[in-house]
Backbone bond lengths (Angstrom), bond angles and torsions (degrees), N, CA, C in turn:
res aa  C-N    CA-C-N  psi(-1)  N-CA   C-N-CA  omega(-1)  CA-C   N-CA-C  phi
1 X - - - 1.439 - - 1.524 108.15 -
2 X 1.506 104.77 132.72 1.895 99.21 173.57 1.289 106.74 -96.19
3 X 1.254 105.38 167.76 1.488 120.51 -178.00 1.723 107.20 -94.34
4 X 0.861 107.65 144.89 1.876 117.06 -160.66 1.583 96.69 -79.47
5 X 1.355 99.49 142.39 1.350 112.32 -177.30 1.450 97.31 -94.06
6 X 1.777 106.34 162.33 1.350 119.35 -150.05 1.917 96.50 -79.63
7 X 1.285 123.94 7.58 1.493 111.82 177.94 1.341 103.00 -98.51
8 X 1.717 122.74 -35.75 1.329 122.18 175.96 1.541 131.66 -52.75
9 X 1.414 117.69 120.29 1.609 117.98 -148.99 1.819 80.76 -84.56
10 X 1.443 98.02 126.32 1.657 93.13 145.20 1.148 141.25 -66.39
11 X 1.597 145.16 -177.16 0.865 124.72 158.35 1.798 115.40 -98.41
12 X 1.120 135.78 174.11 1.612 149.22 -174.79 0.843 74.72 -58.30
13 X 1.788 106.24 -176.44 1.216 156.08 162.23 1.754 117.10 -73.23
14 X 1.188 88.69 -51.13 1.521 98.64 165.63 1.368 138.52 -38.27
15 X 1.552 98.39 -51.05 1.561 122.52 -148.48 1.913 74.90 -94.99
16 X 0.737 95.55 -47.07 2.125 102.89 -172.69 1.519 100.33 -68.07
17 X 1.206 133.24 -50.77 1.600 120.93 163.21 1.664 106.33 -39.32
18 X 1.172 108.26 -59.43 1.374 121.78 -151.12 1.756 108.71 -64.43
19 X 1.359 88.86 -40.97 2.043 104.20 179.96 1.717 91.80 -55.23
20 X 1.823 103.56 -73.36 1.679 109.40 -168.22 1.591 108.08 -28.43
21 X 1.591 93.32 -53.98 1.728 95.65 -165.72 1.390 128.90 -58.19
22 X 1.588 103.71 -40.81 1.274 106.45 167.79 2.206 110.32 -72.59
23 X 0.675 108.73 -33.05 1.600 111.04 174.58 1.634 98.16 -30.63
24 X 1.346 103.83 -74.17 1.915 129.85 -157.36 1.876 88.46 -57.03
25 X 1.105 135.20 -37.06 1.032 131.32 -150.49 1.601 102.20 -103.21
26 X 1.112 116.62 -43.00 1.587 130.44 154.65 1.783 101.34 -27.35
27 X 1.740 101.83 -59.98 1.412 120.06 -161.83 1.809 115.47 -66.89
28 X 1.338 98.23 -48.87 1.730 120.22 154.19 1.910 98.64 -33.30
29 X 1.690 103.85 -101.36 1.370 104.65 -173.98 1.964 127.13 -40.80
30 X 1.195 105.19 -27.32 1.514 100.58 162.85 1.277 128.56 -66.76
31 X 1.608 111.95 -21.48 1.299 116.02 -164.06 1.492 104.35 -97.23
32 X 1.621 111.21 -30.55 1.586 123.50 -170.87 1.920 89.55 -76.19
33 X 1.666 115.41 -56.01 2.027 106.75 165.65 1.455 129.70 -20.23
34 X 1.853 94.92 -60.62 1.718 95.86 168.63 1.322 138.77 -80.79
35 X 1.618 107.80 -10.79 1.806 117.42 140.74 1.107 118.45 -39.90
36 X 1.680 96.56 -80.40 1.664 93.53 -178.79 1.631 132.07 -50.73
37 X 1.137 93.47 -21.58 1.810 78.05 178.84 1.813 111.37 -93.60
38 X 1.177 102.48 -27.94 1.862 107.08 146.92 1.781 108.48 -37.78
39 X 0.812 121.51 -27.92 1.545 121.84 -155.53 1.440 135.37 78.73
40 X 1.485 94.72 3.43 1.733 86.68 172.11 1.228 107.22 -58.20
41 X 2.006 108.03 173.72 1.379 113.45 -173.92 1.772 111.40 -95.43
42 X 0.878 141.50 139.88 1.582 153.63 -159.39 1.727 92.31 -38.11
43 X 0.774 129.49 -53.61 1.971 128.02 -157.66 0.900 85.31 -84.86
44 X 1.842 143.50 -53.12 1.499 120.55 -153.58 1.539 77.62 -79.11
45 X 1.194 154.73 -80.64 1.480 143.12 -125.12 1.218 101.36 -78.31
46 X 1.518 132.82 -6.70 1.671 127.10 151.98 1.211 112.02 -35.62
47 X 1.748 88.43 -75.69 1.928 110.15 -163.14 1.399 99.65 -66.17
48 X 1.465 150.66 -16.82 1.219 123.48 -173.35 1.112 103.67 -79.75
49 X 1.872 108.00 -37.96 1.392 94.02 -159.30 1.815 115.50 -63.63
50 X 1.902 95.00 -30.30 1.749 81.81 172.98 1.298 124.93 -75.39
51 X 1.343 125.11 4.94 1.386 122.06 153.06 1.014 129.70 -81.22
52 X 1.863 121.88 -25.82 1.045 101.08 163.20 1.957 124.06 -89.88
53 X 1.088 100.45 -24.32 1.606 129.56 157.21 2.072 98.76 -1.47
54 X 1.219 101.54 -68.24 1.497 108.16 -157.05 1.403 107.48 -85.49
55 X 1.138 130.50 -27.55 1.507 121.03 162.97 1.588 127.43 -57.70
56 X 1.822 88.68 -38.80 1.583 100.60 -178.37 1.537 113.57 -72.37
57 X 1.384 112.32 -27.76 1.398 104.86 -165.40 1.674 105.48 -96.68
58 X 1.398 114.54 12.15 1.239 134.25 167.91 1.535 103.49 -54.26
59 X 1.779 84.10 -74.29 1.717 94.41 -172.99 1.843 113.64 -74.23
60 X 1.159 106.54 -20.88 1.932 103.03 -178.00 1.247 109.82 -94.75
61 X 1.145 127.23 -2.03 1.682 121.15 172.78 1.464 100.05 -133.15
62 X 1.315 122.87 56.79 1.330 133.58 177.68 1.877 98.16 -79.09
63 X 1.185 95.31 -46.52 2.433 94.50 -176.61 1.231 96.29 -68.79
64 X 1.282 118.92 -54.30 1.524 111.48 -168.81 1.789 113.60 -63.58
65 X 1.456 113.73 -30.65 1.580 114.96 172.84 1.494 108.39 -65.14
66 X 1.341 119.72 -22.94 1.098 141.99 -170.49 1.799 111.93 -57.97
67 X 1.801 86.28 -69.50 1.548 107.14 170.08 1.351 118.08 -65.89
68 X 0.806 125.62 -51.77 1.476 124.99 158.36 2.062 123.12 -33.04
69 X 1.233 86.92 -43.09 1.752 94.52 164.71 0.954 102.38 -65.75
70 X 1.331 148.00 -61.97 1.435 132.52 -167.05 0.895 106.45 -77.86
71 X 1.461 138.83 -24.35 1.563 108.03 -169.15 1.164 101.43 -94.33
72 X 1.322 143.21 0.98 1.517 133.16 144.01 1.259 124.16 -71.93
73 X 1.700 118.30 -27.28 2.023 102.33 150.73 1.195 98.29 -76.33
74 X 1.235 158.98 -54.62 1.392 131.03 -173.27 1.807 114.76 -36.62
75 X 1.019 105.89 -56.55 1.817 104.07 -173.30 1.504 111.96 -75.92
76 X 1.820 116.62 -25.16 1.496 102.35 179.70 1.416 98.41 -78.95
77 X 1.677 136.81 -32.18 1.244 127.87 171.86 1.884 125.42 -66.08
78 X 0.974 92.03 -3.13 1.688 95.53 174.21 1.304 95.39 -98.70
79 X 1.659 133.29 -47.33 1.795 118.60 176.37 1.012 116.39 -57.72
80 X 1.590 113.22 -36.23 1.796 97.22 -175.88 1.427 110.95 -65.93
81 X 1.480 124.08 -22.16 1.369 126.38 -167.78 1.584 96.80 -73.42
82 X 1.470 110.23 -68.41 1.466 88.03 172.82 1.409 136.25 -87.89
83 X 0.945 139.27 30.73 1.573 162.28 111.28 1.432 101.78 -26.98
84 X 1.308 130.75 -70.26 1.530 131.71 -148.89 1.912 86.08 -94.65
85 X 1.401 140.54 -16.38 1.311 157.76 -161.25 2.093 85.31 -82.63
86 X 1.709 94.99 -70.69 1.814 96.32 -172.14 1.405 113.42 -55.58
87 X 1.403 117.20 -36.72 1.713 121.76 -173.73 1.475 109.01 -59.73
88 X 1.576 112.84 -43.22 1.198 112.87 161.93 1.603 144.88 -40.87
89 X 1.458 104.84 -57.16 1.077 121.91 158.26 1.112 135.20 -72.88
90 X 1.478 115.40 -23.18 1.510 121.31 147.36 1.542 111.58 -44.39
91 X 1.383 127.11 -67.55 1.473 139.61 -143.69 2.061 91.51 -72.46
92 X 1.367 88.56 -32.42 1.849 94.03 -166.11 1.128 112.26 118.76
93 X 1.105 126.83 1.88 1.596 140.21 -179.47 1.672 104.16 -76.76
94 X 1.897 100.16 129.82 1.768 71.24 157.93 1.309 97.62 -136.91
95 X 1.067 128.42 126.68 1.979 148.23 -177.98 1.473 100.19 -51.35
96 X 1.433 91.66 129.91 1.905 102.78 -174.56 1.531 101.40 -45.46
97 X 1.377 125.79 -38.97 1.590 110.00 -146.29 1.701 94.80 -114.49
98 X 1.166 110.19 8.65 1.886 115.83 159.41 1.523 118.75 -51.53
99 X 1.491 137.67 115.90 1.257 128.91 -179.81 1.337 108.32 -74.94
100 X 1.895 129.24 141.96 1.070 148.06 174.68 1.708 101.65 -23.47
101 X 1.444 128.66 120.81 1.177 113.10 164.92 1.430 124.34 -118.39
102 X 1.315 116.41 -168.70 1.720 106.13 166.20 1.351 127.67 -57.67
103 X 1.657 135.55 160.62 1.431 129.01 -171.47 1.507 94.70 -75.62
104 X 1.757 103.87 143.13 1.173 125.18 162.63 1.445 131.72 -31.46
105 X 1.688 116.40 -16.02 1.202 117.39 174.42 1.322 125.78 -116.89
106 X 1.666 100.28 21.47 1.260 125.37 -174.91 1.346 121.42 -94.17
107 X 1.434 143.72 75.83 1.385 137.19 -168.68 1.722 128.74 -44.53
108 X 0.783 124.76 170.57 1.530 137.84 -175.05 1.635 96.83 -126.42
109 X 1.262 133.15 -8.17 1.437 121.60 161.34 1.738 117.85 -72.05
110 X 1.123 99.20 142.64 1.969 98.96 -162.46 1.853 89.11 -77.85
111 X 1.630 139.57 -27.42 0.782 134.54 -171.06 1.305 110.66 -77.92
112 X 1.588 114.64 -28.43 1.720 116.74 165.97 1.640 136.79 -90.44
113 X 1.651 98.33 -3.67 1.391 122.18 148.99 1.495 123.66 -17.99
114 X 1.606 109.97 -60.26 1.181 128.11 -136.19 1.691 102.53 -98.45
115 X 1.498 87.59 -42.71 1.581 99.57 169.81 1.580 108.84 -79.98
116 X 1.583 126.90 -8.35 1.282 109.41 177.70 1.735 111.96 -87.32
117 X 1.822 115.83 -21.60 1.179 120.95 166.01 1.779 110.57 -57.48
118 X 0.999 103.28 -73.44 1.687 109.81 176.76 1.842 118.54 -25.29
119 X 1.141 97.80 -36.37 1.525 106.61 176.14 1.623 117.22 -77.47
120 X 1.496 82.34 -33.54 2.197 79.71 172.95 1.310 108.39 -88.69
């Protein structure tokens, strides 16, 4: 597997939860299908399959567990950035490489927007 070059858009966090999740569950119902037509009875071929479910999807969704790792350091490394970005501007600090922003008494609520135009 290559590693994605810096023009290739990843996908979110979301969409990569959402792929994995549906994967495992895909993996669940295939496994509880080939119960049932074995003849097990519907509840035992549930629970096996989610017992056996999580070992297997260990080893078959190893890229996709993969992607999923990064795109959760991708998003915990973008909060800490702006995490350590608000503390700043809280304290009065503003970090050399911070872009120019709105005045400090200017809200980011869309309901205090309106009253912050009216005031200028």
């Amino acid at each position: 597997m290559t590693s994605p070059t810096p023009t290739e858009r990843q996908p979110g966090l979301a969409a990569t939860v959402a792929l994995y999740a549906a994967a495992r569950v895909a993996l669940v119902v295939l496994v509880t299908a080939l119960l049932l037509l074995a003849g097990v009875p519907l509840v035992i071929a549930v629970l096996v399959a989610l017992i056996v479910a999580l070992p297997l999807s260990m080893v078959l969704f190893r890229g996709l567990r993969g992607r999923l790792d990064g795109a959760l350091t991708t998003a915990r490394e973008r909060r800490a950035r702006e995490r350590d970005a608000l503390r700043a501007r809280l304290r009065g600090d503003t970090p050399a490489d911070a872009p120019a922003e709105q005045p400090l008494d200017a809200s980011d609520e869309p309901s205090d927007r309106e009253a912050d135009r009216r005031q200028q």
